[in-house]
C-alpha positions in Angstrom: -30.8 -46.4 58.4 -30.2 -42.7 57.9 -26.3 -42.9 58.4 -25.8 -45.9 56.0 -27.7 -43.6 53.4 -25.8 -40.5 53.9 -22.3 -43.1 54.1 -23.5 -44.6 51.1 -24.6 -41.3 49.4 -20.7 -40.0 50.4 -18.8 -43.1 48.8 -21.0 -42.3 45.5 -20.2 -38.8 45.2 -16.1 -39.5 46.2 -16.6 -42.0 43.6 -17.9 -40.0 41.1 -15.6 -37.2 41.9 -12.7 -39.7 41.3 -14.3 -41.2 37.7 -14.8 -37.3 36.7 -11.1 -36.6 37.8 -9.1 -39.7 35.6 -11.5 -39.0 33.1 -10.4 -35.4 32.9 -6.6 -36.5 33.2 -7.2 -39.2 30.5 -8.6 -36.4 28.2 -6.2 -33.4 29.5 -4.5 -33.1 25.8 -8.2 -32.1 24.7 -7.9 -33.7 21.4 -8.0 -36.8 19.7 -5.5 -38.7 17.6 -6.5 -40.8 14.4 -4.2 -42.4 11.7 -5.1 -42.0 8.1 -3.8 -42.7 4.9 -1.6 -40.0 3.1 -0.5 -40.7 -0.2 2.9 -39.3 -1.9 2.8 -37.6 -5.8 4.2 -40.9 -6.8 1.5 -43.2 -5.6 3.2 -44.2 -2.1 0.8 -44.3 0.8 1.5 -44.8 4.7 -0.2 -43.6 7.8 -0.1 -40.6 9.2 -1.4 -38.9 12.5 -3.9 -36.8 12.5 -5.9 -35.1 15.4 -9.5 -34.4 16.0 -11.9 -33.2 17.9 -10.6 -30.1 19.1 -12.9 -27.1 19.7 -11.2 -24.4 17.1 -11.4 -26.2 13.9 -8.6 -23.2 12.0 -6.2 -24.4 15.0 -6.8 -28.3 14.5 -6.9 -27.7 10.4 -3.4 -26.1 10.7 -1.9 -28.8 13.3 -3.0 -31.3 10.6 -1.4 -29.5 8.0 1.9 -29.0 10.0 1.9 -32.6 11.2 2.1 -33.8 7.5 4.7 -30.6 6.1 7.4 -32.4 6.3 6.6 -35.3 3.9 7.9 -33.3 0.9 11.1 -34.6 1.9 9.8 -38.2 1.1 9.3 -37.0 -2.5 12.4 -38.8 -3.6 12.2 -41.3 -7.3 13.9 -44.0 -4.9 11.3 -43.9 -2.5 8.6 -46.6 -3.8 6.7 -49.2 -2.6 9.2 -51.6 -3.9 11.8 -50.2 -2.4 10.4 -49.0 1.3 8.3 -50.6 3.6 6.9 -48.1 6.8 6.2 -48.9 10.4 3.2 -47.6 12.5 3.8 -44.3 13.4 5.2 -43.9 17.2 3.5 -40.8 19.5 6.9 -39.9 21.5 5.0 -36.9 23.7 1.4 -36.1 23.3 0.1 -33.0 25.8 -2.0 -29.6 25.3 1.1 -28.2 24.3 3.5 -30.5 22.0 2.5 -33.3 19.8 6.1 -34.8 19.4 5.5 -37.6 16.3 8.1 -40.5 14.6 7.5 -42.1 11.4 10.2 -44.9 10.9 10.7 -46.5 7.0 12.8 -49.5 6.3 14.5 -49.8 2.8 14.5 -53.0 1.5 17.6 -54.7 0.5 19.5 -53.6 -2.8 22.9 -53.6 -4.1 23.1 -49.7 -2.9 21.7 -49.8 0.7 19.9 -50.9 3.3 18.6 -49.2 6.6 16.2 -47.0 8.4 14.8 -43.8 7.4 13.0 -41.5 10.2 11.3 -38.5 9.8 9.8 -37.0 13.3 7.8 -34.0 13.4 6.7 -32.4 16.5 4.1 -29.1 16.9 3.0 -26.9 19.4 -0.6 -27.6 19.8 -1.6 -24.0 21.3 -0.3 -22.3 17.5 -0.1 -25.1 15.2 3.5 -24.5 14.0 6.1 -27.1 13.6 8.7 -27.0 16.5 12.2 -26.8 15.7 15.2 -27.1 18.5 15.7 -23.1 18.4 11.9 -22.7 19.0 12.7 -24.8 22.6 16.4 -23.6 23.9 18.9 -21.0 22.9 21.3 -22.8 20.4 24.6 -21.1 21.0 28.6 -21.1 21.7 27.1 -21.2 25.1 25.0 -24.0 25.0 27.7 -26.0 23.0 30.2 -25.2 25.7 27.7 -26.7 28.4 27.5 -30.1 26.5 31.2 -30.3 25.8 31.9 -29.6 29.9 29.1 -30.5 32.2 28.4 -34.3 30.6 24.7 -33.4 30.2 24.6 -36.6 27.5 22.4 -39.5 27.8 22.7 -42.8 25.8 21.4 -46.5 25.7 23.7 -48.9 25.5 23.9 -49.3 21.5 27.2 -47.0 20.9 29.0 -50.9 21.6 26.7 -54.0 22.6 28.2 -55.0 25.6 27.9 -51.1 27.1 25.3 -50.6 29.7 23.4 -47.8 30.0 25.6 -46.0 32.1 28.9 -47.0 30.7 27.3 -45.8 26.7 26.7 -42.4 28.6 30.1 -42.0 29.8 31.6 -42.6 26.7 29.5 -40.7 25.0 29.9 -37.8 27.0 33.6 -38.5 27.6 33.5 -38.3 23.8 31.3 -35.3 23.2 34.3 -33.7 25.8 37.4 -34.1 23.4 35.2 -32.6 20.6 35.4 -28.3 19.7 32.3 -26.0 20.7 32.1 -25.2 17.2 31.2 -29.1 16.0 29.2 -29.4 18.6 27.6 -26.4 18.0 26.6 -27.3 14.1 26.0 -30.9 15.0 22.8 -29.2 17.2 22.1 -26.6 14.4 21.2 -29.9 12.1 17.8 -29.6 14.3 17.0 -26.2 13.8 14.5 -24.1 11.2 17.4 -23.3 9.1 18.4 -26.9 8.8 16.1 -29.6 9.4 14.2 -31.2 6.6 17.3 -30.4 4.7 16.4 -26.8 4.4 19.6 -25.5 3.8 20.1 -27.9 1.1 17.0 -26.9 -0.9 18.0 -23.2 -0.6 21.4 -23.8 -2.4 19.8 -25.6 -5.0 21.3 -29.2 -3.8 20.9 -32.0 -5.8 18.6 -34.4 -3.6 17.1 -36.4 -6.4 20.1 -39.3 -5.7 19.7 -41.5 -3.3 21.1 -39.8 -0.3 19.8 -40.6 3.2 21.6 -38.0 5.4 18.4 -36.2 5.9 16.9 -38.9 7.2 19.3 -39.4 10.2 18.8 -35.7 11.2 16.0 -35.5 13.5 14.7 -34.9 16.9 11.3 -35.2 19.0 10.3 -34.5 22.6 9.1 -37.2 25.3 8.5 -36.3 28.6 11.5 -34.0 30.4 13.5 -34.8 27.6 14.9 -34.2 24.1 15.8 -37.2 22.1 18.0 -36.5 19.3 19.3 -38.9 16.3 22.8 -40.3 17.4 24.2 -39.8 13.6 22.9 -43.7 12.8 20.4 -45.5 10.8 20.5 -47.6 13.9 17.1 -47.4 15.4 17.5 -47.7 18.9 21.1 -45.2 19.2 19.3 -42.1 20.1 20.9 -39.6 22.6 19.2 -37.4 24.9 19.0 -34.2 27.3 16.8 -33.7 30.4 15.5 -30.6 30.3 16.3 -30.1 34.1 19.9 -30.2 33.0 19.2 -27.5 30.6 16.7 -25.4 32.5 18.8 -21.9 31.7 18.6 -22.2 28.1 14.7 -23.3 27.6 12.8 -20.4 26.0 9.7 -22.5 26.8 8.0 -24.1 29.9 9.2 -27.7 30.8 6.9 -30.4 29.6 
């Protein structure tokens, strides 16, 4: 009787220690995310993610208030309810260190255009700041060099229809090869601090009150070992990527 006691009394505790373990996996971001409501000066309102529950309330205030900073670029008179409809939010990487978020807006069918309209923001959980491409790798003639030669490029199969995979990736990168370091080096600039959200735009006083969608084709957010970047297209599903293994010399930051 003793030995089936203690054998039942060791499954318990292994089982235990296994429920305590998941359940400590499950919750290793240490904060939860919520969707609310946030409302544009001109009466349009979508959801947005939001994140509770984490133990320094300055730290979780100013992740919510980086998570939504980039909206002002929404602030457009063409951008109405009768004009745009928005999708659920998608959470693209969520750890204790990056919250990598894309929001996804359709416009509706007019006589001037028609398409998709993303705006991804990702922050660094640990200081609440908005990530930008230059805050993760070096962004130089270097790094533009090692795109054009080593075919570090990654595609789906949406550059033509009938492309696989593997065949969109060569092509791509075969592509990408034929092109100068110094396009290839502003094409990856678009997803800096000095560019994305159309930064460099509102410095030099550019006209953005048109309908103009370019900076809403310019974007990038973080999944798991990867960077996904916008492949120049309103097409939803032609993004192209970099492992960070591939790119392990020029990360100023710890892989995620």
């Amino acid at each position: 009787m003793k030995k089936i006691y203690l054998f039942i009394l060791a499954i318990t505790i292994l089982l235990a220690g296994l429920f305590f373990t998941t359940k400590k996996r499950l919750n290793s971001s240490g904060y939860q995310i919520t969707e609310s409501q946030y409302t544009l000066e001109n009466g349009y309102s979508f959801a947005a993610i939001q994140v509770r529950g984490m133990k320094d309330s300055e730290l979780e205030e100013r992740i919510n208030e980086s998570l939504c900073s980039c909206f002002f670029i929404l602030e457009k008179p063409w951008f109405v309810q009768s004009n745009i409809e928005s999708e659920d939010p998608v959470v693209h990487c969520r750890t204790e260190q990056y919250l990598s978020i894309e929001y996804r807006f359709r416009y509706l069918p007019s006589d001037t255009v028609e398409g998709n309209l993303f705006v991804c923001v990702t922050v660094d959980m640990q200081t609440g700041q908005v990530v930008f491409l230059d805050d993760l790798i070096e962004v130089d003639e270097d790094f533009a060099l090692l795109v054009k030669e080593e075919a570090i490029l990654n595609c789906e199969g949406t550059i033509q229809q009938d492309f696989t995979k593997e065949e969109a990736t060569k092509y791509l990168n075969d592509n990408w090869s034929k092109k100068e370091t110094s396009y290839i080096l502003r094409y990856f600039r678009g997803f800096t601090k000095d560019k994305l959200y159309g930064k460099w735009y509102w410095d030099n006083n550019y006209d953005y009150k048109a309908l103009n969608t370019d900076i809403f084709t310019t974007y990038f957010y973080l999944e798991e070992g990867r960077i996904c970047f916008s492949g120049g297209s309103s097409d939803p599903g032609w993004m192209n990527w970099i492992m960070i293994d591939d790119i392990e010399n020029y990360l100023k930051v710890p892989k995620w």
